[in-house]
C-alpha positions as CSV (number, residue, x, y, z in Angstrom):
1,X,18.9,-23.7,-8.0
2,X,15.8,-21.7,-8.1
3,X,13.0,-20.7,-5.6
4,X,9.6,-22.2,-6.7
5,X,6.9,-19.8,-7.5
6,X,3.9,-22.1,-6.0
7,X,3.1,-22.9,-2.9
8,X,3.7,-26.9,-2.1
9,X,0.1,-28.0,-2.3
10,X,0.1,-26.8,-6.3
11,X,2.9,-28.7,-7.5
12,X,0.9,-32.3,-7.0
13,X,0.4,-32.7,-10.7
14,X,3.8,-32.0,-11.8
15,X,5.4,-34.4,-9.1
16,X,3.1,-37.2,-10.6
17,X,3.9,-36.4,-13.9
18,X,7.7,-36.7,-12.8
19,X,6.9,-40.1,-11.4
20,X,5.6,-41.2,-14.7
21,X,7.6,-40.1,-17.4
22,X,11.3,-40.1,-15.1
23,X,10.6,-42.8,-12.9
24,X,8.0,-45.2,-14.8
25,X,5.8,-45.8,-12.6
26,X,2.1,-47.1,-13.1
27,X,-0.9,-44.7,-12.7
28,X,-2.0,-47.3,-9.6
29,X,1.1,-46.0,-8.3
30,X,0.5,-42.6,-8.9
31,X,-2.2,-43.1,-7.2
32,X,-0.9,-43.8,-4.0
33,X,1.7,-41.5,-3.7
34,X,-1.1,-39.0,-3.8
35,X,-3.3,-40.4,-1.4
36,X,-0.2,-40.1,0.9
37,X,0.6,-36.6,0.0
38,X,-3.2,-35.8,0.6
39,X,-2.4,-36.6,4.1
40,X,0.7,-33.6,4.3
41,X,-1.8,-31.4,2.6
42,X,-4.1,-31.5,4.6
43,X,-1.7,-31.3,7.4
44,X,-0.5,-28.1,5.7
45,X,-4.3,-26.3,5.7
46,X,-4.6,-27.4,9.4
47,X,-2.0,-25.5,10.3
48,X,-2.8,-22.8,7.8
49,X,0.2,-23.1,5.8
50,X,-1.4,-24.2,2.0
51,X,0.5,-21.0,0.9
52,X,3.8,-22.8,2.2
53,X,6.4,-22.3,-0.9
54,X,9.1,-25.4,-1.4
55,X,11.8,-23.2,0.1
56,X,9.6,-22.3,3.1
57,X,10.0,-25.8,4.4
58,X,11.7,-26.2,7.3
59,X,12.7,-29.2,9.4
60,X,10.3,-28.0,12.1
61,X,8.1,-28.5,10.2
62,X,9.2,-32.2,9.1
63,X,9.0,-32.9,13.1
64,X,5.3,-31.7,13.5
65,X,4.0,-33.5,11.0
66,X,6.1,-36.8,12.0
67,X,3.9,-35.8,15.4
68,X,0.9,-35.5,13.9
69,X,1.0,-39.1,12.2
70,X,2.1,-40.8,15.0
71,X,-0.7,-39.1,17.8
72,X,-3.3,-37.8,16.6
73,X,-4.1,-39.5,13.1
74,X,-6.0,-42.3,13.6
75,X,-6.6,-45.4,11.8
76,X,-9.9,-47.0,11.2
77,X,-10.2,-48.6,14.2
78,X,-9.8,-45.9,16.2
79,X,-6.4,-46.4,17.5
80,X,-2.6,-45.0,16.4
81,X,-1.2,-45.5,13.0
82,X,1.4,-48.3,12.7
83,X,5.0,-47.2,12.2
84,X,5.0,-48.8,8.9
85,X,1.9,-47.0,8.2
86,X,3.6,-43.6,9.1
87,X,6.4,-44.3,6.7
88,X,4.4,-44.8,4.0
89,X,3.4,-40.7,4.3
90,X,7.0,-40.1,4.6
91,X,8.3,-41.8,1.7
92,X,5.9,-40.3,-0.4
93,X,6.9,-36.6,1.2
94,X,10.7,-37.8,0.8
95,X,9.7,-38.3,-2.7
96,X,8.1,-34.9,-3.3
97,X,11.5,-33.5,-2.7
98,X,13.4,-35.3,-4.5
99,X,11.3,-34.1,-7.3
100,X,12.1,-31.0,-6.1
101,X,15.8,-31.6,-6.0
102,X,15.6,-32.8,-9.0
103,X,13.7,-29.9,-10.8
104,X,16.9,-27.7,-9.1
105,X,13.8,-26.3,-7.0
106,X,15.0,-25.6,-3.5
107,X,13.7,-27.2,-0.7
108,X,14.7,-29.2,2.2
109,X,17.1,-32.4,1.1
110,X,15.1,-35.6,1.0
111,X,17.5,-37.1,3.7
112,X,15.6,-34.8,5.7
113,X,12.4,-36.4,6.5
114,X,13.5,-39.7,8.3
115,X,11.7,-42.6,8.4
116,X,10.1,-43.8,12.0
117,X,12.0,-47.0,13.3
118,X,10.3,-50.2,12.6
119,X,10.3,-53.8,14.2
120,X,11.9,-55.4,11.0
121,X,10.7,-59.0,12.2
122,X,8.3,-59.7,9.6
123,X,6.4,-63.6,9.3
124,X,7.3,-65.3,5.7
125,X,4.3,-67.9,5.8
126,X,5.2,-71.3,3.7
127,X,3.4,-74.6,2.6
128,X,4.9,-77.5,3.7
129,X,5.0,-80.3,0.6
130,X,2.3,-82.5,1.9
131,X,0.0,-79.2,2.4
132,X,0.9,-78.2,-0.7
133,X,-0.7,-81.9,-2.1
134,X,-4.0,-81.1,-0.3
135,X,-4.0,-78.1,-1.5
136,X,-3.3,-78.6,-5.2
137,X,-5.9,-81.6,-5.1
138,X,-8.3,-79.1,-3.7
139,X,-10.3,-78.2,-6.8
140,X,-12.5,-80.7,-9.1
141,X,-10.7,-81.0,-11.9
142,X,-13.6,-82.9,-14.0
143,X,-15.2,-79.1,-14.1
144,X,-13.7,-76.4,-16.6
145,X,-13.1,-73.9,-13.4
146,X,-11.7,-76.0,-11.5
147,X,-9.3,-77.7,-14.2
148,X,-8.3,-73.8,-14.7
149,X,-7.5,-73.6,-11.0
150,X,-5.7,-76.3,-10.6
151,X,-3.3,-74.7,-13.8
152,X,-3.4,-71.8,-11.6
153,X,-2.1,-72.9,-8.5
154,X,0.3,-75.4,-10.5
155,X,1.8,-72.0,-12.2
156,X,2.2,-70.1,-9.3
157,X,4.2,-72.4,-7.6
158,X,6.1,-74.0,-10.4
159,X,7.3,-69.8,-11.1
160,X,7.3,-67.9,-8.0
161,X,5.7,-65.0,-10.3
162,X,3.0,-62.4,-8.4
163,X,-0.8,-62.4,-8.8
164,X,-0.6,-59.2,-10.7
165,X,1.6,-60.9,-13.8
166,X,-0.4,-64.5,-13.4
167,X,-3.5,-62.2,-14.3
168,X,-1.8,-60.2,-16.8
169,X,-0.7,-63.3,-18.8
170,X,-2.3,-64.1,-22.6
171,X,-2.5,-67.2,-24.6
172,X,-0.1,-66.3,-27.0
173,X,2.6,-66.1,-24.8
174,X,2.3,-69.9,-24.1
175,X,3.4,-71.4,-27.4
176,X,3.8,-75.6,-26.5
177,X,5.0,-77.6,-29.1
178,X,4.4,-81.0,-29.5
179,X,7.6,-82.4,-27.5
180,X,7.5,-79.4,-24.8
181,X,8.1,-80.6,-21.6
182,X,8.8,-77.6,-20.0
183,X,8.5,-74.0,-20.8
184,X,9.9,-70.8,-20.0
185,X,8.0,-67.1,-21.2
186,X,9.2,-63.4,-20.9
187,X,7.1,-61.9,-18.4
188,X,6.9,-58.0,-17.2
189,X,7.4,-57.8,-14.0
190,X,7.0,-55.2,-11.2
191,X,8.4,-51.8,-12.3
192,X,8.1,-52.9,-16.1
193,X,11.0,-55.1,-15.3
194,X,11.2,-58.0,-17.6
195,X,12.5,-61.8,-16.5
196,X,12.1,-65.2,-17.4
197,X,9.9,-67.8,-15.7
198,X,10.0,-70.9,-16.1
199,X,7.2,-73.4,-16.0
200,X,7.5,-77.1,-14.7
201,X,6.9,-80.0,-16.5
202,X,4.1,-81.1,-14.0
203,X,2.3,-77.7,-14.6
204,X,2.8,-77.6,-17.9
205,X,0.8,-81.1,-17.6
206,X,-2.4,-79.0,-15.9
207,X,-2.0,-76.3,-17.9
208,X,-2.3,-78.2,-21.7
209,X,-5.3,-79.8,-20.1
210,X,-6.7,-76.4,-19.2
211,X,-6.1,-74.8,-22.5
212,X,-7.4,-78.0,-24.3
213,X,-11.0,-76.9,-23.1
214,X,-11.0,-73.3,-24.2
215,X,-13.0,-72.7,-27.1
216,X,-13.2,-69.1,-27.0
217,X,-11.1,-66.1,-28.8
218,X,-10.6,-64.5,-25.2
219,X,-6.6,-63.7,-25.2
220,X,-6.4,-63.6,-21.4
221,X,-5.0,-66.9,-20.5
222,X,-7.1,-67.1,-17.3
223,X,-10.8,-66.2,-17.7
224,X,-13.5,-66.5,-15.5
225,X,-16.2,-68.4,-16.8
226,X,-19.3,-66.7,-15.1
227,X,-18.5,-63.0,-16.3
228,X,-19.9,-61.1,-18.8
229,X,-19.7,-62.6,-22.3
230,X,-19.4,-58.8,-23.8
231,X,-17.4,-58.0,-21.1
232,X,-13.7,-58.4,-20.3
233,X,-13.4,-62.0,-19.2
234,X,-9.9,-62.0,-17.6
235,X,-9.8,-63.7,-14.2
236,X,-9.4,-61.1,-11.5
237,X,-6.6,-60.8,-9.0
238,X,-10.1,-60.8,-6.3
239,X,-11.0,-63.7,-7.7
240,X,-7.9,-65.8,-7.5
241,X,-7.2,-64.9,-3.9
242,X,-10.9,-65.7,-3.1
243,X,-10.6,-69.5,-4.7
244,X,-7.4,-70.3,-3.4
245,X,-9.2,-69.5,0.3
246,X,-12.0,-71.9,-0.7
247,X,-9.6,-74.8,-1.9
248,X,-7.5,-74.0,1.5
249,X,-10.5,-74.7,3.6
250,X,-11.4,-77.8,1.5
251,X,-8.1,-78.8,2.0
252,X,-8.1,-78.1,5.6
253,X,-5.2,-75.9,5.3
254,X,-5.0,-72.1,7.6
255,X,-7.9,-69.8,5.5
256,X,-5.1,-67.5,5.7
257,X,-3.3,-69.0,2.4
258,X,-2.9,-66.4,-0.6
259,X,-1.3,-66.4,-3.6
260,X,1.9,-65.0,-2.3
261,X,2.3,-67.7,0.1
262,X,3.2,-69.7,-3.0
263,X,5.3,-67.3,-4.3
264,X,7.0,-67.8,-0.4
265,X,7.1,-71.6,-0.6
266,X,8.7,-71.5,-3.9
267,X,11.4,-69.1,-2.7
268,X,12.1,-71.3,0.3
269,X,12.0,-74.6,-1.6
270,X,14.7,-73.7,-3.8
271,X,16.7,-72.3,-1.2
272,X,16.5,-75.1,1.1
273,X,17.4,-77.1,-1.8
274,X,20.5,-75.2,-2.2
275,X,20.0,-72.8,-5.0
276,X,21.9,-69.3,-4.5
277,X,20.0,-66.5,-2.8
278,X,21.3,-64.4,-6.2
279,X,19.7,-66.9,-8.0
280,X,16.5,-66.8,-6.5
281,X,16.4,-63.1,-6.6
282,X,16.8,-63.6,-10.2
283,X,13.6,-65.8,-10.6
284,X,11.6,-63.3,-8.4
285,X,12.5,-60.2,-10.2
286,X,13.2,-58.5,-7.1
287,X,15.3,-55.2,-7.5
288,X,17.7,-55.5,-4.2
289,X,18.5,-58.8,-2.7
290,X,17.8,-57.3,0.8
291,X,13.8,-58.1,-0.9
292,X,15.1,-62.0,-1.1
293,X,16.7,-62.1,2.4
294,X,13.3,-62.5,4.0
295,X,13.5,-65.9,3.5
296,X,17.0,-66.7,5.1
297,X,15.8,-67.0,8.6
298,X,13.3,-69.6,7.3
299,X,15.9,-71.9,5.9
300,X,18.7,-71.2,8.4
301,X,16.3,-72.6,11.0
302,X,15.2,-75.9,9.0
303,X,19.0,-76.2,8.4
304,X,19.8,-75.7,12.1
305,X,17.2,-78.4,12.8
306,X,18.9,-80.6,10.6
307,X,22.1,-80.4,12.6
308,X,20.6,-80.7,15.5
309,X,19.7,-84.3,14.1
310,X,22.0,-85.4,12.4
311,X,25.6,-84.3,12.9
312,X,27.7,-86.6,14.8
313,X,29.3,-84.1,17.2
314,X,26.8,-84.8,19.9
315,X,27.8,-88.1,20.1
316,X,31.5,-87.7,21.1
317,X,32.3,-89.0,24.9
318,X,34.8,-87.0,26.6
């Protein structure tokens, strides 16, 4: 192990070129972890420690900063930073030293900088079957936009994929031949992670109709209509999550609906139909199951209801 020669603040650069090259991360990213840093920088110059080398740190210091985020940085609205929020500005300092570690610079052990305790009850919102009918009926599929929407929203649900690889999907990838009922593409997934996705027979219905009207040599698969000619026409992320809100209050359905909430109701339909939580975290690409086992509680209550109903126990006479 050696002793750095820099003082913390100057090895910002290097960390996010670790985080590229060793740990593949996007540049959007990047660009959050150094936001987050920012925020133990600063903390640093505050307390007049910017000259603070790597093996200068010392768990007291770990502790005043942990202070610092939860009492006297404020949020937006004027009050405490949530405990989530706090960890995020940890993680990204746990990070720094494991680049550290990693580099054989010595510093304080990552295991160091503990993480503040969170509620872990967290709300998985789902689409029942018949919201998801007014929903899906939502857009007026005699236009060209909303024929595309309705693809969209078919798509979404039929894979479970993220807005962020529905957006980042092109033409070529969907190659339908004439007796395709069904079809399932390589997509790269979160991480650079490729999986398989597999679209429905129904969606694949919308989805031929959609591409049936697209004249254009655009090789985004979604494109928005209104843009730019000269311009990138690729249908924005934005603009997805804003239409879907429009269709939810034409289908009088909780403004609240994004796309994710499909990617939810599509996790919890094929659990409650039975399928494997391995499975599922399969066709969601997550990287630990403990990602998928959100949506146990969900399902263990409609199957508690069930029994409640229907098993026979509860009408034994002793």
């Amino acid at each position: 192990m050696k002793r750095g020669k820099k003082p913390i603040i100057q090895y910002l650069q290097d960390f996010l070129d670790w985080l590229e090259i060793e740990k593949g991360l996007s540049a959007k990213t990047q660009e959050k972890y150094a936001r987050f840093l920012k925020r133990f920088f600063d903390w640093l110059r505050i307390k007049k420690l910017e000259n603070l080398k790597p093996h200068q740190l010392k768990p007291f210091h770990i502790r005043e900063y942990r202070i610092f985020l939860a009492r006297h940085y404020l949020s937006k609205n004027k009050k405490p930073l949530k405990k989530k929020t706090q960890n995020y500005y940890l993680i990204a300092l746990r990070s720094l030293l494991t680049f550290f570690a990693d580099r054989d610079i010595v510093s304080l052990p990552p295991e160091k900088v503990k993480l503040a305790r969170e509620k872990r009850e967290r709300k998985i919102q789902v689409l029942t079957m018949e919201q998801l009918k007014r929903l899906f009926s939502a857009p007026d599929t005699s236009t060209v936009w909303g024929l595309r929407d309705r693809a969209i929203l078919e798509v979404l649900f039929s894979t479970g994929m993220r807005i962020s690889e529905l957006v980042n999907l092109n033409r070529e990838q969907i190659r339908i031949k004439p007796k395709t009922k069904d079809l399932e593409l390589s997509i790269a997934g979160k991480g650079g992670n490729v999986r398989t996705v597999y679209i429905s027979e129904r969606a694949l219905f919308w989805l031929k109709k959609y591409l049936k009207t697209r004249k254009d040599k655009e090789k985004a698969l979604f494109i928005n209509y209104r843009g730019p000619k000269r311009a990138s026409r690729r249908l924005s992320a934005r603009a997805i999550e804003k239409n879907i809100k429009k269709y939810a209050a034409i289908a009088g359905l909780p403004l609240n609906i994004t796309p994710h909430v499909l990617r939810h109701t599509f996790s919890t339909d094929l659990l409650s139909q039975g399928v494997d939580l391995r499975t599922v975290q399969e066709f969601l690409g997550h990287k630990s199951i403990v990602a998928t086992q959100i949506y146990t509680h969900i399902t263990s209550k409609k199957l508690r209801d069930v029994h409640r109903k229907f098993h026979s126990g509860r009408k034994l006479k002793i």
